[in-house]
Residue, then its C-alpha position, 0 to 999 in steps of 0.5 A: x500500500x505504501x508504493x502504491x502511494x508513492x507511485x500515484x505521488x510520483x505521477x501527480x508530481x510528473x503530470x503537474x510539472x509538465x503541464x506547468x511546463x507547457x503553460x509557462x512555455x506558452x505563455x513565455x517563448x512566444x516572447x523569445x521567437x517574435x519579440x515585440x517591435x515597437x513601432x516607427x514614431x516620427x519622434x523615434x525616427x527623429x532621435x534616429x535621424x539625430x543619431x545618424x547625424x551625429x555619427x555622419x550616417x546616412x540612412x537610405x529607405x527602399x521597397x522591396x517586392x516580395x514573392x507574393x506581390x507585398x511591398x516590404x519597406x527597408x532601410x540601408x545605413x551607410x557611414x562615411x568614415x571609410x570615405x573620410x579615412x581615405x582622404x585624411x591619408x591621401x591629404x598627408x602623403 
């Protein structure tokens, strides 16, 4: 009698785990394989703009078609410190 409570403990031990288990893995993993994305503000772009500003960047926005005919936006950052480089070391020679 006495292993038979021990095995029906043991049991109701597993079975709470695992359903544990799946409810925090449902509640939290979703946060891990799509995060939140805040969205694009006209304040977030302006401090972004001030960013790149300080830093001599430049940000350049494009469209792209995707297989399925939808238009995804994107941007291209491009610095100018490897232009900037080169000419500092072609003034000095």
């Amino acid at each position: 009698m006495n292993t038979r409570n021990a095995t029906f403990a043991a049991l109701g031990l597993v079975t709470i785990l695992a359903a544990g288990s799946g409810i925090i893995g449902h509640e939290i993993v979703p946060g891990f394989l799509h995060p939140y994305r805040a969205p694009m503000s006209t304040r977030r772009l302006a401090r972004v703009d001030a960013m790149l500003e300080r830093v001599h960047a430049t940000r350049e926005d494009f469209d792209v078609p995707a297989q399925d005919g939808i238009v995804l936006p994107g941007a291209e950052y491009k610095t100018d410190i490897a232009v900037n480089v080169g000419k500092e070391q072609t003034s000095e020679t």
